[in-house]
Structures are given as structure tokens and as C-alpha cells.
N, C-alpha and C positions, 0 to 999 in steps of 0.2 A: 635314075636321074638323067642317064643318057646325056652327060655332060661332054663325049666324046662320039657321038652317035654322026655318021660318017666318015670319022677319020679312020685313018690305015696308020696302025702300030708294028712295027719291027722290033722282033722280042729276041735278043740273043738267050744263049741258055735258058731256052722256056722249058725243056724237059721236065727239071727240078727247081726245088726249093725256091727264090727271089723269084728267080724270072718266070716259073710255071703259077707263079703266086702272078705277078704283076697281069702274065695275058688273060687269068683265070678274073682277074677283077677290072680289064678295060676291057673286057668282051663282055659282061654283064652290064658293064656301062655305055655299051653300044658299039664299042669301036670292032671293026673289021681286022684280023691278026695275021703277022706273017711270025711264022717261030721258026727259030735258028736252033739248032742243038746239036753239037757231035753227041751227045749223049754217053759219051765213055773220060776214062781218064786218059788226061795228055800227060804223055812221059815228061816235060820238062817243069811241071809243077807239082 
């Protein structure tokens, strides 16, 4: 559908689960992705 087809997405936590979900499905719908991800666990959570 390309319903975002030249925007620019900033995806926190794209590594996993939600957010590797979210950039996996606005990059099929065209948009261009910036991913954020420490990809490990933070000691205070």
C-alpha cells in the first residue's frame, strides 16, 4: 500500500518483539527506518 512510502521512522527497541515488529511492517509499507536498540538487559528494570 505504501501508505508511508517516503517518510523516515525512528524505531526505539527495534532489535525484538514490538518494535522489530513495528520497523518489519513500516518498511514493507515503504517507509525508510532509523532502529535504536541497546539490545541487552538494563540493570534498573
Amino acid at each position: 500500500m505504501n501508505r508511508v512510502a517516503g517518510k523516515v521512522v525512528l524505531i526505539t527497541g527495534a532489535a525484538r518483539g514490538q518494535g522489530r515488529s513495528h520497523a518489519v511492517h513500516l518498511a514493507d509499507e515503504g517507509a525508510d527506518i532509523i532502529a535504536f536498540d541497546l539490545c541487552e538487559d538494563i540493570a534498573s528494570n
